[in-house]
C-alpha positions in Angstrom: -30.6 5.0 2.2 -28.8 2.6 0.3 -25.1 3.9 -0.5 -23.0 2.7 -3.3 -20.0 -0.2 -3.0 -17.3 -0.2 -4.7 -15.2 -3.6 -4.4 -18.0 -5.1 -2.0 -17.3 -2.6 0.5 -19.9 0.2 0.8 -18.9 3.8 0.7 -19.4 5.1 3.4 -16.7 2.4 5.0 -14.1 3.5 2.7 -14.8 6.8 2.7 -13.9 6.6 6.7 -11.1 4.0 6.5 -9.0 6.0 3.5 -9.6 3.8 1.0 -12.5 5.5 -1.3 -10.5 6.6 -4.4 -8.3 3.3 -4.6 -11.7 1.0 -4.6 -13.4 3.5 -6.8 -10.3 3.6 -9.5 -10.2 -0.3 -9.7 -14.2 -0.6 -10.2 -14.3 1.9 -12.7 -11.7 0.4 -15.1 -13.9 -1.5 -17.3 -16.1 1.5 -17.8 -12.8 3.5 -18.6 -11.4 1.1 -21.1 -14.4 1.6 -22.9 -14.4 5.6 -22.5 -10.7 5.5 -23.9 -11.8 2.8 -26.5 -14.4 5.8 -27.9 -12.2 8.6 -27.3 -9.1 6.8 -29.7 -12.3 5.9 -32.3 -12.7 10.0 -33.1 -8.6 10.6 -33.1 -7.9 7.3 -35.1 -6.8 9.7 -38.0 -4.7 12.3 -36.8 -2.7 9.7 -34.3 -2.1 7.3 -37.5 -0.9 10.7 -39.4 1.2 11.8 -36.6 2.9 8.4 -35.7 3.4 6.5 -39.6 6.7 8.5 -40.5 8.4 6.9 -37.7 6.6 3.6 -37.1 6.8 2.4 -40.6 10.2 3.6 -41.1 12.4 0.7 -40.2 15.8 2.8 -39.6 13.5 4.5 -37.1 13.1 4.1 -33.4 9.9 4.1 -30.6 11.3 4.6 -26.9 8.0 3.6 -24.4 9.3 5.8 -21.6 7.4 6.6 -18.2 8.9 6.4 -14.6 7.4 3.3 -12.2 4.1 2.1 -13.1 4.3 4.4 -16.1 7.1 3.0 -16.9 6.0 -0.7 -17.1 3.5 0.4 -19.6 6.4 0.3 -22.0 7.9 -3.3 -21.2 4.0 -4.9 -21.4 3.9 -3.2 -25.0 7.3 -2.6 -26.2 7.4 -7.1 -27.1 4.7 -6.5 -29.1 5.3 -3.7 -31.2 8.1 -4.2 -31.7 7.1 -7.3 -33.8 4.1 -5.1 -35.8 5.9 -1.9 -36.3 8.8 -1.3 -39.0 10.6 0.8 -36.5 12.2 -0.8 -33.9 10.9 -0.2 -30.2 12.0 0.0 -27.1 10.9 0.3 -23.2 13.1 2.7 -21.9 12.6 4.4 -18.4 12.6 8.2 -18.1 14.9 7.8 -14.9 17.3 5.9 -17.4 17.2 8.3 -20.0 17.7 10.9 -17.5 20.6 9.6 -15.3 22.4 8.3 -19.1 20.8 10.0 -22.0 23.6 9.6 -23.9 23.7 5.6 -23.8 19.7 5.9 -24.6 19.2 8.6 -27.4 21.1 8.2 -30.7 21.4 11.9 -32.4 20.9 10.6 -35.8 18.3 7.9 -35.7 14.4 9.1 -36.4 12.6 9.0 -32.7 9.2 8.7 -31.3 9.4 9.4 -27.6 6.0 8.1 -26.5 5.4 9.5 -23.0 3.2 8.2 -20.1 2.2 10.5 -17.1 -0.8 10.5 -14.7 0.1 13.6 -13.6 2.2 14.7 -16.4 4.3 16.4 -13.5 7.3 14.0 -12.9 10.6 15.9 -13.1 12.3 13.3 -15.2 9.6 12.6 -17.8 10.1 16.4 -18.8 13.4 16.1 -18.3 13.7 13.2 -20.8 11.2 15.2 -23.3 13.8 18.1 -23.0 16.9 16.0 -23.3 15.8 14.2 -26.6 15.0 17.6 -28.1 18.2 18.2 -27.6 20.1 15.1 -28.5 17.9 14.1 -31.1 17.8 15.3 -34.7 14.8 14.9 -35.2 12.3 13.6 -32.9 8.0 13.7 -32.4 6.8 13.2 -29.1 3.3 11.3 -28.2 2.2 12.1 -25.1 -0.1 10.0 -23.0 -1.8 11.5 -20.4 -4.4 11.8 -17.9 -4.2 15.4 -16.5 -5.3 18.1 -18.6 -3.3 20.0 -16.2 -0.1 18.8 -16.0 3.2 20.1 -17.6 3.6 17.4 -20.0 0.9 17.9 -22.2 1.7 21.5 -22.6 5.5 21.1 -23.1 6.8 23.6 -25.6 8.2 21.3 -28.8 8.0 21.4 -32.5 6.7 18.0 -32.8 3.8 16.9 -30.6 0.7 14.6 -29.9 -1.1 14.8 -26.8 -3.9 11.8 -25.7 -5.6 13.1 -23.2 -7.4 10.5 -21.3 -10.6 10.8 -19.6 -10.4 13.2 -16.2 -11.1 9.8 -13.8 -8.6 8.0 -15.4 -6.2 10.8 -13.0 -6.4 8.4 -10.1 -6.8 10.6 -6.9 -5.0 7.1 -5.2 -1.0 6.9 -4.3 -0.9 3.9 -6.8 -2.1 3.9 -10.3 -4.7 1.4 -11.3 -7.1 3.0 -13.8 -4.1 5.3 -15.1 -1.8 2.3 -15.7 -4.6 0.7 -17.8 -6.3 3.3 -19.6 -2.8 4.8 -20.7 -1.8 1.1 -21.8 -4.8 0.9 -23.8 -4.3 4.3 -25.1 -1.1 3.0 -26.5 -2.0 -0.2 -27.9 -4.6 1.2 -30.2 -2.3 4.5 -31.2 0.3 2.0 -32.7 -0.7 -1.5 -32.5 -3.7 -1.3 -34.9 -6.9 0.6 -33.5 -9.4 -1.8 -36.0 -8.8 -4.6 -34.7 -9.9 -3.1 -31.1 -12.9 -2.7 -31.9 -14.1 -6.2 -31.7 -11.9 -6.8 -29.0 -12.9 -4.0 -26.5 -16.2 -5.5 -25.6 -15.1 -9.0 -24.1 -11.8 -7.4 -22.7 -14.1 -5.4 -20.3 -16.3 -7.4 -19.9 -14.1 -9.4 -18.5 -12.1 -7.5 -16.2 -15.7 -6.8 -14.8 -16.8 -10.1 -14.4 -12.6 -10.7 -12.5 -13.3 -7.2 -10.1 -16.7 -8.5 -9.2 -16.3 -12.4 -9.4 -12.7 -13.1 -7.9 -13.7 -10.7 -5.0 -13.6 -13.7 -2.5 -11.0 -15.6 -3.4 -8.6 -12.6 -3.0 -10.1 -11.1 0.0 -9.3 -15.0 1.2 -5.8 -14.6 0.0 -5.0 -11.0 1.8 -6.4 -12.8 4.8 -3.9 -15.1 5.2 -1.3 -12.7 5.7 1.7 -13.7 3.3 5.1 -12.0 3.9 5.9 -12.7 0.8 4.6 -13.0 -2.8 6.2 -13.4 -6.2 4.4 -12.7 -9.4 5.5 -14.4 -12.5 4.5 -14.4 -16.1 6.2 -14.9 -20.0 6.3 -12.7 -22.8 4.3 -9.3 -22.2 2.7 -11.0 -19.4 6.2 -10.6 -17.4 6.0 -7.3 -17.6 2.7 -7.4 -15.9 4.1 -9.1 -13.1 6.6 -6.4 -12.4 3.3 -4.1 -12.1 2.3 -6.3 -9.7 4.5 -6.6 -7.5 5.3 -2.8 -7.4 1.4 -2.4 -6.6 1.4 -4.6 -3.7 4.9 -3.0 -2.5 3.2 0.3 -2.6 -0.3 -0.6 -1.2 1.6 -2.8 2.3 3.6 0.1 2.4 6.6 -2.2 2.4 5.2 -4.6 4.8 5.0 -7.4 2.5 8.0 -8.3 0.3 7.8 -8.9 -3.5 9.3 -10.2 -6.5 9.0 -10.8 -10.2 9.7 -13.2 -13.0 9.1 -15.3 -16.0 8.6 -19.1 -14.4 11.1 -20.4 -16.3 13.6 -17.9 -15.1 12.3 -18.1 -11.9 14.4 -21.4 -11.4 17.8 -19.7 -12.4 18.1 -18.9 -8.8 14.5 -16.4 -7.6 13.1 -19.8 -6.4 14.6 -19.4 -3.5 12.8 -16.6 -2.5 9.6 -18.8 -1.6 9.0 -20.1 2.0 6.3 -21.3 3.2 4.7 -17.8 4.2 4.6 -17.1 0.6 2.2 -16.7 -2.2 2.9 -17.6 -5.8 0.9 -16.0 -8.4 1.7 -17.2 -12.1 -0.1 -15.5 -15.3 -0.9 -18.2 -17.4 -0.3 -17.6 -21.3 -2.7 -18.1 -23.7 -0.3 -19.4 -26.1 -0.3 -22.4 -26.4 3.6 -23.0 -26.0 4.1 -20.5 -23.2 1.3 -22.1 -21.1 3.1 -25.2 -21.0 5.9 -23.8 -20.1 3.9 -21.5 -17.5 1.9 -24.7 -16.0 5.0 -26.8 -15.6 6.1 -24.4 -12.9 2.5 -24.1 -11.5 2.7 -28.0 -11.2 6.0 -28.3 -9.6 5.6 -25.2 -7.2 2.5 -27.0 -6.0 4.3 -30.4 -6.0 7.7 -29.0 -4.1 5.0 -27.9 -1.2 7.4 -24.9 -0.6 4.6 -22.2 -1.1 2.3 -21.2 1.5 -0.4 -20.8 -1.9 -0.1 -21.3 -5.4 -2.8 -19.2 -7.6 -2.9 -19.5 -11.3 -4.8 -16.6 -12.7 -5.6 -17.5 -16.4 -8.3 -17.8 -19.1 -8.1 -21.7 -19.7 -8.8 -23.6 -16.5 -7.9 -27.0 -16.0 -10.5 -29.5 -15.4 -8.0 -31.6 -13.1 -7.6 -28.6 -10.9 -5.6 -28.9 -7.7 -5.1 -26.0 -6.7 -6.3 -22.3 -6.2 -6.8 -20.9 -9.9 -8.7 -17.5 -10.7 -10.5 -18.3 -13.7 -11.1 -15.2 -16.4 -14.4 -16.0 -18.3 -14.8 -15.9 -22.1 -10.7 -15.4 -23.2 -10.3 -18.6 -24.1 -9.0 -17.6 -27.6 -8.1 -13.9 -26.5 -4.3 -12.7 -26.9 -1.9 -12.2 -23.9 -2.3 -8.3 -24.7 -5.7 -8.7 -23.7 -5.5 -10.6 -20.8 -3.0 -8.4 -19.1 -6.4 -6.0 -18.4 -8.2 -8.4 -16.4 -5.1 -10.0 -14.9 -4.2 -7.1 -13.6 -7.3 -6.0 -12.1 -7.3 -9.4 -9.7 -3.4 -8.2 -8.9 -4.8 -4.8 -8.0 -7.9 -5.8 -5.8 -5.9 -8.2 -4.2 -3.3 -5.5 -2.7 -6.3 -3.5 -2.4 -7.5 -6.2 0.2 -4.2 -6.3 1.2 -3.6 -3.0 2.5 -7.0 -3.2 4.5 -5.5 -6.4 6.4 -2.6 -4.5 7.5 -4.9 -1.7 8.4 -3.6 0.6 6.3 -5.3 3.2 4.1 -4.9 2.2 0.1 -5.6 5.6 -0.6 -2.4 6.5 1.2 -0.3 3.8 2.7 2.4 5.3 3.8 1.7 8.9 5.4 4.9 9.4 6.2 6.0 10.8 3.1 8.8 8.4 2.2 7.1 8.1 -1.2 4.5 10.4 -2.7 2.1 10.1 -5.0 4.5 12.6 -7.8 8.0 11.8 -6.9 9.9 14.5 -5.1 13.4 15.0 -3.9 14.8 15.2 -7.9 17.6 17.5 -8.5 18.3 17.3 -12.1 21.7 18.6 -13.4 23.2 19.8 -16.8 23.9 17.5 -19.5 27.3 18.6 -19.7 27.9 18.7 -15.8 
């Protein structure tokens, strides 16, 4: 009997080398972004009710907040809404809000805490939800989550929304993959304008399917080679992407292969240095049409400094004079970067993915011994006055 495959790998070898839920999570994305697509369609009304009092009050102010991956949920979206929302917005970690809240919350401006959790059981996201209920004059919360179970969406507060996500969106994985995405979706059509999804969310995963199944090779190629090092760069929202990136392959080499971020043209200011000739470059290439030139002039002279081991351009426009590794993402020619971050971050995903199973570890759990976990541990959380 024929069993199923999930990243070209059949089933039954993942289920046996620990890396089942990780494959499965990536795959399933497309599908997911549809599923959370639908599921935002039927609360269009109520999330527009709940949110407008801040969002279009422009003495008001949206904190993105989320720990790690969560976290860079926020600094993908927090560009962009902030230019379509009155209020102002702002990406600002739970850990920060927790270890400062003081330098973070401001008592007397109108807040929406919107807060990310796959497991909606991270000491500090309910720590931050508590300490802006009690710093905050007045304050509504929108919680994003995707664990019907988990403390966050049942947190005690006058003021609440919860998005629940769809149940497989709770990545069974260590790292978040469908989580990150779903939840970022989520997000974008809460307050960035859910009618202009509709005709978006059709190409968008379509594709990031066509990137899972297409680029397969090319980054199974790329894990094969066995970089020590890779640094992920991209401008605007799209640097925020690279930061999820990089933490993603961190995670999934379980340290083994060391990673940094950037926009290219900040990458100069002194990051270059980082590349050797045992690392890999990966730039995500702008659709706009100023911030791709900017973005292909550091392609260009990466590949022309022959410092890198690889340089791969991941983007929507290919170039017909070519000379390097690009990953090419089909039918976004004219798609915004907000789109693009779904299917460029499903080739950043798969190729830790493939990664991890070059170092022979398992993706599902690369580091066993505990150092990290899947929900953070080893908080202590103290007064506000201590």
């Amino acid at each position: 009997m024929k069993h199923a495959e999930f990243l070209g790998i059949d089933e039954a070898v993942l289920a046996a080398s620990g890396a089942m839920h990780t494959a499965r999570e990536i795959a399933q994305q497309p599908r997911m972004l549809a599923r959370t697509h639908a599921l935002l369609a039927t609360l269009r009304a109520q999330v527009e009710a709940f949110v407008a009092p801040v969002a279009s009050n422009p003495r008001a102010r949206v904190i993105l907040t989320g720990a790690g991956t969560s976290a860079y949920i926020g600094q993908c979206l927090a560009p962009l809404l902030d230019r379509r929302l009155a209020a102002r917005v702002d990406a600002v970690p739970t850990t920060d809000i927790v270890s400062a809240p003081r330098l973070f919350l401001e008592p007397s401006q109108p807040l929406l805490l919107v807060s990310f959790g796959r497991s909606g059981n991270s000491p500090e996201s309910l720590a931050a939800v508590e300490l802006a209920e009690t710093l905050v004059g007045d304050v509504r919360h929108l919680i994003v989550t995707c664990n019907a179970d988990g403390a966050l969406g049942k947190v005690a507060v006058k003021d609440a929304l919860v998005l629940q996500l769809p149940e497989e969106t709770h990545d069974a994985s260590f790292a978040m993959t469908s989580s990150f995405t779903c939840m970022l979706y989520a997000t974008l059509a809460a307050l960035g304008g859910a009618d202009d999804l509709d005709a978006r969310i059709g190409p968008l995963a379509d594709a990031t399917e066509r990137v899972i199944e297409d680029a397969r090779p090319l980054l199974h190629d790329l894990a094969a080679q066995g970089f020590d090092r890779v640094a992920y760069l991209g401008s605007g929202i799209l640097q925020g992407l690279a930061r999820e990136a990089a933490l993603k392959l961190g995670e999934l080499s379980n340290g083994a292969v060391a990673t940094c971020f950037d926009s290219p043209l900040g990458f100069r200011h002194g990051p270059k240095t980082f590349v050797t000739a045992r690392t890999l470059v990966v730039v995500f290439v702008s659709n706009d049409p100023l911030t791709r030139r900017y973005d292909l002039d550091l392609v260009d002279e990466l590949r022309n400094d022959g410092c890198a081991g690889r340089v791969l351009e991941i983007t929507a426009q290919p170039r017909s004079t070519q000379a390097g590794d690009a990953l090419p993402v089909p039918a976004m020619t004219a798609a915004a970067d907000i789109d693009l971050l779904f299917p460029y971050v499903a080739a950043a995903q798969a190729y830790a993915f493939f990664v991890a199973r070059a170092l022979s570890l398992s993706p599902d759990n690369p580091n066993p011994q505990g150092v990290v976990n899947r929900v953070v541990q080893g908080v202590r959380l103290y007064p506000l006055e201590a």
